[in-house]
C-alpha positions as YAML, in Angstrom:
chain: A
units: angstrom
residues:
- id: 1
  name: UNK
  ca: [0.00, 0.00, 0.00]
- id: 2
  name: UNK
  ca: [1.65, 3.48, -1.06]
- id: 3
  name: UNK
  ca: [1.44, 6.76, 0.64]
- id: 4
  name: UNK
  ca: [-1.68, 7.67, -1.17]
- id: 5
  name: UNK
  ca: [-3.53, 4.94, -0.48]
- id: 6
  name: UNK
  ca: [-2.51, 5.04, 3.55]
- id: 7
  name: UNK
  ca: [-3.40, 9.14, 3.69]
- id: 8
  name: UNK
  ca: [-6.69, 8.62, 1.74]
- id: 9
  name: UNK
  ca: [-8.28, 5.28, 2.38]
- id: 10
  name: UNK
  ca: [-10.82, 3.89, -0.25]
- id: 11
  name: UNK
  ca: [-13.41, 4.66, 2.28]
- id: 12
  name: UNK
  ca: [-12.62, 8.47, 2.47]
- id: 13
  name: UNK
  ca: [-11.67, 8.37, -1.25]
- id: 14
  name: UNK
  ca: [-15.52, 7.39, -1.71]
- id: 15
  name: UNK
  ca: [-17.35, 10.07, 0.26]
- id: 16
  name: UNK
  ca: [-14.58, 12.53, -0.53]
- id: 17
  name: UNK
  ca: [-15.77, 11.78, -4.76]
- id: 18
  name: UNK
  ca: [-19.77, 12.70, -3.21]
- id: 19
  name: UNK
  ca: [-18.17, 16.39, -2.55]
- id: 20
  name: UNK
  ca: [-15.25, 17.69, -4.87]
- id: 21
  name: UNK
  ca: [-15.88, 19.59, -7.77]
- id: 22
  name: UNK
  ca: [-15.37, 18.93, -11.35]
- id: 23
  name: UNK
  ca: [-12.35, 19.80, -12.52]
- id: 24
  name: UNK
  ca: [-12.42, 22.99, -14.81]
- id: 25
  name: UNK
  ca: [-12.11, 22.16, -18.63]
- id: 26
  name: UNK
  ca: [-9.45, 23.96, -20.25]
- id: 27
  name: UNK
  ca: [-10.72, 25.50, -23.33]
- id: 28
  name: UNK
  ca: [-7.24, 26.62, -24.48]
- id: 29
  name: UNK
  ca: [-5.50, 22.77, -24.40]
- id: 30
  name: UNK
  ca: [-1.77, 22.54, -23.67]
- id: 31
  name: UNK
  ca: [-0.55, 22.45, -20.42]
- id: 32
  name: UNK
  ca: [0.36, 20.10, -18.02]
- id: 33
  name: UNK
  ca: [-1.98, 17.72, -16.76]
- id: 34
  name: UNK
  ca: [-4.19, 18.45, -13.56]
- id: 35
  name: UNK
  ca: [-3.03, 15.87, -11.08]
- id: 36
  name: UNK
  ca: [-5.14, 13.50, -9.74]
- id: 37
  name: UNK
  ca: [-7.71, 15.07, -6.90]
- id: 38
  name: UNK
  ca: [-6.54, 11.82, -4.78]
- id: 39
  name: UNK
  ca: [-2.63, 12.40, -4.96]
- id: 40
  name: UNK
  ca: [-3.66, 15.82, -4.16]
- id: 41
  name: UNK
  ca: [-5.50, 14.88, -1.18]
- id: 42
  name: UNK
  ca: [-3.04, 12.77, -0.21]
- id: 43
  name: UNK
  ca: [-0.96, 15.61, 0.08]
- id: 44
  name: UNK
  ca: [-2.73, 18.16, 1.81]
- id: 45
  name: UNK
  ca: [-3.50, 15.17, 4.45]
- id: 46
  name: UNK
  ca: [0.26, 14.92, 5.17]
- id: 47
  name: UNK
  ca: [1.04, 18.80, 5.44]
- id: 48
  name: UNK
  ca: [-2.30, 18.61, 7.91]
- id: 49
  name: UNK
  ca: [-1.13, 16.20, 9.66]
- id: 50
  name: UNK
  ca: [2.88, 16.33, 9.68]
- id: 51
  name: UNK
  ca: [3.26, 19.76, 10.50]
- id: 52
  name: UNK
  ca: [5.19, 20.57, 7.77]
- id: 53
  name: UNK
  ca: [4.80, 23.66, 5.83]
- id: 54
  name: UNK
  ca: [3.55, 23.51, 1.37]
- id: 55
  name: UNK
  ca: [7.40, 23.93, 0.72]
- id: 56
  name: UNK
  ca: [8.32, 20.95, 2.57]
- id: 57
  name: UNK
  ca: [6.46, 18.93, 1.20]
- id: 58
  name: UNK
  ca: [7.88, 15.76, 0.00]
- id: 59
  name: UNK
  ca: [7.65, 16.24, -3.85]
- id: 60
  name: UNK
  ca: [9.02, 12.37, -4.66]
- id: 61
  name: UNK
  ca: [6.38, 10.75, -2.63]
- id: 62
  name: UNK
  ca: [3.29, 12.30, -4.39]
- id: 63
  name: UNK
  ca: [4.30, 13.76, -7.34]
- id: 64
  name: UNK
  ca: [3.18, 16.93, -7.21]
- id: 65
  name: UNK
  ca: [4.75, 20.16, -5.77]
- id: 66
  name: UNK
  ca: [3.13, 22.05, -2.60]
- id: 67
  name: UNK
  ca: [2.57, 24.75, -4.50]
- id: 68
  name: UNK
  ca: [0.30, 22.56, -6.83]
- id: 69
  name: UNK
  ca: [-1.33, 21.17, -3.12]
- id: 70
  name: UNK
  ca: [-1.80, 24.44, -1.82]
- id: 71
  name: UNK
  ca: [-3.22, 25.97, -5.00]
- id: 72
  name: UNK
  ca: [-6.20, 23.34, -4.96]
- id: 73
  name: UNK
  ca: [-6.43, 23.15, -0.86]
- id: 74
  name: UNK
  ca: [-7.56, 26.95, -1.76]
- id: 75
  name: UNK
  ca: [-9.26, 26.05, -4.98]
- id: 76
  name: UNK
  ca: [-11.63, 23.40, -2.48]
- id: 77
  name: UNK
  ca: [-11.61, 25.78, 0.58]
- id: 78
  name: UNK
  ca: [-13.59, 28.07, -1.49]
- id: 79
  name: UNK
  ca: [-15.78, 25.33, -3.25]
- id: 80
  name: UNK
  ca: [-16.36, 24.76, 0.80]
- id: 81
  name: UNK
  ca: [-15.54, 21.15, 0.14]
- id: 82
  name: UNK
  ca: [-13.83, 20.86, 3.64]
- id: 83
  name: UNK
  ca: [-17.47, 21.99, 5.20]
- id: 84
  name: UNK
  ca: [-19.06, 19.54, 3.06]
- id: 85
  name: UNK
  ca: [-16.63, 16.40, 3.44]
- id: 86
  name: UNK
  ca: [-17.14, 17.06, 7.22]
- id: 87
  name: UNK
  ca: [-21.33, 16.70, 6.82]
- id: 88
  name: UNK
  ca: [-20.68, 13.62, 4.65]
- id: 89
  name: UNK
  ca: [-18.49, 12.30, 7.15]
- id: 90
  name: UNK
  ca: [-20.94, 12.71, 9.59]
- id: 91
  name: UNK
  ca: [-24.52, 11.91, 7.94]
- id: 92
  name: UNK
  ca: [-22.24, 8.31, 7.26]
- id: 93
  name: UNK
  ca: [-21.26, 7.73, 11.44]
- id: 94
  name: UNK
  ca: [-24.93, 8.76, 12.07]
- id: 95
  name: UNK
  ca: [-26.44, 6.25, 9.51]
- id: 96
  name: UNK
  ca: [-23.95, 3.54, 11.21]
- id: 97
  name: UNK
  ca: [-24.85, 4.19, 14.48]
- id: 98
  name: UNK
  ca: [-21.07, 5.32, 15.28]
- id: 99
  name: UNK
  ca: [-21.67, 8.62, 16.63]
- id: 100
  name: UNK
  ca: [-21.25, 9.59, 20.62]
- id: 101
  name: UNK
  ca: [-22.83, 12.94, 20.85]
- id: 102
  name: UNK
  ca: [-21.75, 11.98, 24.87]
- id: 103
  name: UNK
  ca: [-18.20, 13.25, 23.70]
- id: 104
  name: UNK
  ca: [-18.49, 16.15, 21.67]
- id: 105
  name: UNK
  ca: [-17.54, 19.98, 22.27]
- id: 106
  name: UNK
  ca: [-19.56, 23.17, 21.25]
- id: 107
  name: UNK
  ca: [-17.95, 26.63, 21.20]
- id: 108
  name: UNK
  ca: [-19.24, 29.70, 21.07]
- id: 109
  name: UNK
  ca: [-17.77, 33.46, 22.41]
- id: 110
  name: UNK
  ca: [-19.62, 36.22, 24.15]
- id: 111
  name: UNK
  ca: [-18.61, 39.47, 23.37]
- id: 112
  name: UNK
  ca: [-20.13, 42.49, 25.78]
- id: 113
  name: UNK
  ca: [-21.78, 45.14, 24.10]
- id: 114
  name: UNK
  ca: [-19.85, 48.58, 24.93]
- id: 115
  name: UNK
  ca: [-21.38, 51.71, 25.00]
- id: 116
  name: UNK
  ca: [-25.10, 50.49, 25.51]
- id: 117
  name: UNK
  ca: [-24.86, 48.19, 22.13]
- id: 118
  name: UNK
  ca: [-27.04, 46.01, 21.07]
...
């Protein structure tokens, strides 16, 4: 089993296909090819969860720079594909029966209102 297929299991691969975008068609040809949206999730899974920065990112082991990674982390930040993977993710626990809402966390901040705000 390679890199990819440790950072991005077939089971995340699978509801992670139910959110991303379609790749934009490039009218103009030419060009290199896009790289593959699972390499490139692959990627952005290791700089999540190494702690390295987009620079250091092993280029060998997935083929594609960290400028490439970052460039589509922010190309699927705005498509809110993060927000979405994470309801997917959980509307699939739920269905299973693998959720304990006994362990989980909500935040919130309370500002006060100065100067008779509202």
């Amino acid at each position: 089993m390679g890199i990819v297929e440790r950072l991005v299991p077939d089971e995340l691969w699978e509801l992670f296909q139910r959110v991303v975008p379609e790749a934009p068609l490039r009218p103009q040809g030419g060009g290199r090819r896009r790289h593959d949206d699972r390499e490139v999730l692959a990627a952005i899974v290791f700089v999540a969860t190494s702690g390295c920065t987009w620079q250091q990112l092993p280029t060998a082991s997935f083929g594609l720079s960290g400028v490439t990674a970052h460039r589509r982390f922010s190309e699927w930040s705005k498509a809110r594909v993060w927000a979405n993977l994470h309801r997917v993710v959980l509307d699939e626990l739920g269905a299973r029966g693998e959720l304990d809402w006994t362990r989980c966390a909500i935040d919130s901040v309370n500002m006060r209102a100065l100067k008779r705000g509202t």
